[in-house]
N, C-alpha and C positions, 0 to 999 in steps of 0.2 A: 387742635383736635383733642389733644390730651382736658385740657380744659375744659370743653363740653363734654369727654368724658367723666371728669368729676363732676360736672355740673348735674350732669345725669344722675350720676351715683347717688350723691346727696337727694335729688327727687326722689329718687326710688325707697332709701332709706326713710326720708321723711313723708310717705306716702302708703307706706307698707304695715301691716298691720305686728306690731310686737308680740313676743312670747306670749307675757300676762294679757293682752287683749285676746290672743286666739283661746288663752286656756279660758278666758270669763266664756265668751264666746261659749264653748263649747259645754260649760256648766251652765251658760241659761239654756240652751237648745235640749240641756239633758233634764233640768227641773222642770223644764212646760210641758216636754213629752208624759213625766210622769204624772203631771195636773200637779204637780208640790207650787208649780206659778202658774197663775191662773192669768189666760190670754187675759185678761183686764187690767193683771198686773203685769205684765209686758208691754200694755200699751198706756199705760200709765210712767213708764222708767223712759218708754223713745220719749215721752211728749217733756220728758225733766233735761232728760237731755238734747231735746231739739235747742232747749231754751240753755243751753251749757250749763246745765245742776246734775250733776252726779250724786243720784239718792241711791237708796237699797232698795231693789226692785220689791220685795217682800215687805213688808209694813208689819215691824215688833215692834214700835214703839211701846205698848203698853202691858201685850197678852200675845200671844201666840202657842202652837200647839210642840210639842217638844221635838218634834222632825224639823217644823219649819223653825226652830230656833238654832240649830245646827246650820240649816243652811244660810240662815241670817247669817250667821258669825262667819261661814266659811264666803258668804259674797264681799261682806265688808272688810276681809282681810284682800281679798281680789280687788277692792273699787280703789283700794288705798295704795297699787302698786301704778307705775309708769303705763297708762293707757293710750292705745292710739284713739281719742277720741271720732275725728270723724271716719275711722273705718268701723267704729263701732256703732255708730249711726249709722250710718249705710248698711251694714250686717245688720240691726235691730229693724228696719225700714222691710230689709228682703223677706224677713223671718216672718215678719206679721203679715205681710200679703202672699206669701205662700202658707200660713195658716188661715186666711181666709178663702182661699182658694179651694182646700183640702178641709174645710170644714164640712160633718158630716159624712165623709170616707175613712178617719180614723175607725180603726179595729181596737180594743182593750185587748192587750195580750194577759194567758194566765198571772202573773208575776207582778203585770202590773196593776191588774185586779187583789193582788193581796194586799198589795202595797197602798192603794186604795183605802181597802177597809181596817187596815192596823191601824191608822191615824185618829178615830174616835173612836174607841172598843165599849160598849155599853156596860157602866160598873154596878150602876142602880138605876133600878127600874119599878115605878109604882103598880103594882097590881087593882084590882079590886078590893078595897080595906086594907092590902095588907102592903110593906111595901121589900124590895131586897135588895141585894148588894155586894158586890164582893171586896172582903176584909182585906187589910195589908198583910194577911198570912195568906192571898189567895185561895179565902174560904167562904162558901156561900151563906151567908147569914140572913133571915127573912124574919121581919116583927106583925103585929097587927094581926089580923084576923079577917079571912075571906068569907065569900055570904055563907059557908056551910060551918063560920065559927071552927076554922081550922088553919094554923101558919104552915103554907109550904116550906119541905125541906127542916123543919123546925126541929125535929131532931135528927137528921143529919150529918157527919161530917164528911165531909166532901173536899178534898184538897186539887188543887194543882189546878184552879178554877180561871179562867179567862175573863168569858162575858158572862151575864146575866140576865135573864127577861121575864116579866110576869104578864101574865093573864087574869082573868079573873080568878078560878080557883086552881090554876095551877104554873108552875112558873119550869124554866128551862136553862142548863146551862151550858156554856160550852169549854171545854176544860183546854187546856193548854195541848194536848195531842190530839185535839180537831173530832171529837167525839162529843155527842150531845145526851146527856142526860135530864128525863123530867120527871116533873111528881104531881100528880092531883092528891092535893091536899099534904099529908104527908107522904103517901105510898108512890113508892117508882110507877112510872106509869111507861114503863119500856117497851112495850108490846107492839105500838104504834109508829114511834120514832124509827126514820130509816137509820140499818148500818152502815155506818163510815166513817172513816177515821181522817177524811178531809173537808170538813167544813171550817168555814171563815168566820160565820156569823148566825144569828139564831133570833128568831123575833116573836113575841107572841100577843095576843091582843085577845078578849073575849076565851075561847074553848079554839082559838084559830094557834096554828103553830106553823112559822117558815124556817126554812133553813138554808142558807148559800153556801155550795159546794165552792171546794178550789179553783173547777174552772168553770165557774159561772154561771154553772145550772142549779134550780130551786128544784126543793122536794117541803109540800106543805102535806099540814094532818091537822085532825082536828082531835083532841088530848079524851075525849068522853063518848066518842064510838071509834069505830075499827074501820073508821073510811079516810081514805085520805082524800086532798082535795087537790082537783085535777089544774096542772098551769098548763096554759099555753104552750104548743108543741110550736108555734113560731118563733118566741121568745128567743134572743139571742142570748148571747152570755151577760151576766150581770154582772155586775160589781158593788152594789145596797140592797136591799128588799126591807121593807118596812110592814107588817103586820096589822090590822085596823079588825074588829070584831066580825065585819063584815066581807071584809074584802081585804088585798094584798097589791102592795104595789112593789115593781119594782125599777132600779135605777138602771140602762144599759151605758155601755162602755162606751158612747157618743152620747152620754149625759142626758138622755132622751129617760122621760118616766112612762111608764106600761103597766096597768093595773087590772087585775081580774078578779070576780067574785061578785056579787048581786049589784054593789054601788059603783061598779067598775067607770059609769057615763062621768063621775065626778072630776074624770081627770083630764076634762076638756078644755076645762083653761089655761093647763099648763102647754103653753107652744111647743112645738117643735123648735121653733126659732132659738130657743131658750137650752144652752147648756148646763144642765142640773148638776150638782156634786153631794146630791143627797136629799132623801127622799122622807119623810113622814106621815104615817096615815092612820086616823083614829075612824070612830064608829061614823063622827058627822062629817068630816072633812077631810083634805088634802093639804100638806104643805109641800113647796120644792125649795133648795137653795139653788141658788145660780152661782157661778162660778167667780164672781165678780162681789157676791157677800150680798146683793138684795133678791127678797125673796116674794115667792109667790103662791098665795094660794085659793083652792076651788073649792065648791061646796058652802058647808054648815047655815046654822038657821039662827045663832046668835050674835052675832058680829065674828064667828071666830076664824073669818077669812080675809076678813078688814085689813088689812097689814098699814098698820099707822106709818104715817109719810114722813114721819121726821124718825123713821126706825134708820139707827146704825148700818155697818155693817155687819153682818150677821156668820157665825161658823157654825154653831150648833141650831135646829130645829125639832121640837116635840109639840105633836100635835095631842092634846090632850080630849077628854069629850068635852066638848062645845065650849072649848079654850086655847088657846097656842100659849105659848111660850118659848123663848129664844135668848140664844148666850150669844150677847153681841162679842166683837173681835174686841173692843174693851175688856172685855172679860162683868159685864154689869147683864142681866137677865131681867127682859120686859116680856108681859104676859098682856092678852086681850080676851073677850069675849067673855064667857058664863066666869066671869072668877069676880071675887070681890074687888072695893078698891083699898081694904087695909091690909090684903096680899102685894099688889098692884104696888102699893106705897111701901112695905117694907123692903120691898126688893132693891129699892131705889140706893137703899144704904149699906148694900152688899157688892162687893167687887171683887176681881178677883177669882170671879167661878169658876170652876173646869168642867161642869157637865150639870143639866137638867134631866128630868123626869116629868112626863105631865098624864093622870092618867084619870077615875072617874071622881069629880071632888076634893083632888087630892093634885099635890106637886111639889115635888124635891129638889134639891139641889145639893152639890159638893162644892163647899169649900176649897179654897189653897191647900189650908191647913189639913186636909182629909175630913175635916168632921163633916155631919149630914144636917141639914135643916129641913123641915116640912111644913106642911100645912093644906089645913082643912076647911070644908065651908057647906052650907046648902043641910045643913044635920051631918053630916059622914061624922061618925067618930072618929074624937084624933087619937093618932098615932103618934106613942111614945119613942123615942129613937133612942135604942140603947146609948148611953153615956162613954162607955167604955168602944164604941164604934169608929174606927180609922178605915178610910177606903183606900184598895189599891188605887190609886193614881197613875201611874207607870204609863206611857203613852198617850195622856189624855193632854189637853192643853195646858201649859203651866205657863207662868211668866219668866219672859225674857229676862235675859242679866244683861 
């Protein structure tokens, strides 16, 4: 009796799920809740470990954004301790079919809507001729020259700056205490912009202007009359909104895109099916990413919804007029449609990016190093990029160590 009592003991022991297996355990179930792992890459880590390969569920091999490089390091200090393997396949096996199960019933809570949009905060943003940015002193800086031959915010100084957006003649920012300030041409143009000192995010496109509250409701204007433009009173809570000359789209918290304004029907190719993590919309077209890094999109009249088939995967998306552009997880950026191919072809020898801009004619990038690159085509005058220019970086993608 005693003997099959140890006999037991020992099964149980060697059957039983260990400390470091419940606490991984309990850090993947809290990174997917947040969207930081993307069901793609959960189902990507069971399928290494069905085959006994213990990888990093997250993929830094080359670029990553500076959240998910945290939790890279903090999984691969977890994959390197005593695992009970097969209870962690059986717990990875349970997790993914009760995510498939409860797909399209999750709710975005406030919090995790913020947490959401911190992850790529807009540093630069090309306007109409002109293009802006914010400095590593978190200060808005804008060059070039919009059709009325005038630089927003140009003289200016504006501290304590977050994001940044432009329009054609006027551009918007959102400062670090969740308030939005804007300017047609140089002049504040306050009048319009709603008060609140909770906003996440700020987007502007054409004379169009959106803004995303804390808990997920838009308030849109348009910067050159006293009207604002009206959103959908169905709309659920958001967590993206992307701004197009024409139209506005937004991202909900079950990764679904929603779009309203005159070219609203553009947004029929993006499925349902399809959970989006971010959303882009210029005057001709529509971009989504998926959650899994390929992406998709609706619309335009020059290739620039073509998404070429041997594209990476993908973290950032801008949809420019009648061009896209994209910063694959390489950290390298491929552009289609209305752009040249000695754009197309420089790009090829840049890596390394943390963020795009794609806007009329016109398309930026930042460097590792902070500095900005541009370029022009089709007649647009180019824009000189001040020399002395560093961009904040801070929260945007950087490379892994």
């Amino acid at each position: 009796m005693r003997r099959t009592l140890v006999l037991f003991s020992f099964f149980l022991l060697a059957n039983s799920p260990s400390p470091a297996t419940v606490e991984l355990e309990a850090y993947i179930a809290e990174l997917v809740e947040l969207t930081v792992m993307s069901d793609a890459e959960l189902r990507i880590f069971a399928e290494h470990l069905d085959r006994d390969e213990l990888v990093n569920p997250i993929e830094c091999r080359n670029f990553c954004t500076a959240i998910q490089t945290i939790h890279h390091d903090s999984l691969k200090e977890l994959l390197s301790l005593d695992l009970n393997k097969k209870e962690l396949k059986a717990w990875l096996h349970r997790l993914i079919e009760k995510r498939n199960r409860d797909q399209g019933q999750r709710v975005q809570t406030k919090e995790e809507t913020k947490i959401l949009w911190k992850i790529v905060p807009q540093r630069i943003s090309v306007g109409y001729g002109y293009v802006c940015a914010v400095n590593n002193e978190k200060k808005a800086v804008c060059w070039g020259a919009d059709p009325q031959n005038q630089t927003p915010i140009q003289k200016q100084v504006l501290h304590g700056v977050d994001q940044i957006s432009a329009g054609d003649s006027h551009a918007c920012i959102l400062k670090e205490d969740g308030t939005i300030q804007c300017f047609y041409g140089t002049i504040p143009s306050m009048n319009y912009v709603p008060s609140s000192a909770s906003f996440v995010q700020v987007s502007a496109r054409g004379d169009n202007t959106c803004a995303l509250e804390e808990d997920g409701s838009a308030k849109c204007w348009r910067i050159n009359n006293s009207t604002r433009t009206a959103v959908p009173s169905h709309l659920g809570p958001l967590v993206q909104l992307s701004t197009g000359a024409l139209r506005s789209c937004g991202l909900g918290g079950e990764g679904t895109v929603e779009c309203w304004g005159t070219v609203k029907r553009r947004k029929s190719a993006l499925t349902r099916q399809s959970r989006f993590i971010q959303v882009s919309a210029s005057e001709s077209h529509l971009c989504a990413l998926e959650d899994n890094g390929a992406l998709k999109c609706s619309g335009g009249v020059q290739g620039e919804s073509i998404v070429p088939s041997d594209l990476g995967p993908v973290m950032q998306v801008s949809a420019g007029d009648y061009f896209t552009c994209v910063l694959q997880r390489n950290g390298v950026a491929r552009c289609w449609g209305n752009i040249p191919e000695h754009v197309q072809a420089s790009l090829i020898d840049l890596d390394t990016l943390v963020q795009i801009s794609s806007g009329h004619h016109y398309m930026c990038v930042v460097k590792y190093n902070r500095k900005v690159q541009c370029w022009n085509w089709d007649g647009a005058p180019e824009i000189a990029t001040p020399d002395d220019l560093e961009v904040y970086t801070d929260g945007l993608p950087n490379t892994c160590s």
